[in-house]
C-alpha positions, 0 to 999 in steps of 0.5 A, spaced: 716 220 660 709 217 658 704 218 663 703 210 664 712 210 665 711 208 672 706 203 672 710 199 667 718 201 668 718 198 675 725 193 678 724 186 676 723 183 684 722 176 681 729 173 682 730 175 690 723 172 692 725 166 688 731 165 692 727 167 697 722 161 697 727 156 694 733 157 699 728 156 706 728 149 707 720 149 711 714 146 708 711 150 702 705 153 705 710 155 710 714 159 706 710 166 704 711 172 709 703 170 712 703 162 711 702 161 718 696 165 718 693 163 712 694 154 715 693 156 722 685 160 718 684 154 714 685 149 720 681 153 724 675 154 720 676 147 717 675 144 724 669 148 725 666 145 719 667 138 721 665 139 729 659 142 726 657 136 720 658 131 725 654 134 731 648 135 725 650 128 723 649 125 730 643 128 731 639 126 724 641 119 726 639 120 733 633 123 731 627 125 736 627 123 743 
């Protein structure tokens, strides 16, 4: 037994989690064990990001008072 054994002689888990995403009828994104978090993050910060550039864009139009 070789000193790096472990690391390469391990089961092969590829055809339960491809069964795993294959048989859920949810969207992809959805499927993953933390896709709700990673969508719900994205969503979160994407609306962040468009609050802010439409209220500095409102701002530039409407320049000094």
């Amino acid at each position: 037994m070789g000193l790096f054994t472990p690391l390469y002689n391990l089961p092969n888990h590829v055809p339960e989690k491809q069964r795993m995403y294959q048989n859920d009828a949810r969207n992809i994104i959805f499927r993953g064990p933390r896709g709700r978090l990673y969508v719900g993050g994205f969503t979160a910060l994407f609306a962040i990001g468009m609050i802010g550039t439409t209220y500095g864009s409102f701002q530039l139009v409407k320049g000094k008072d």
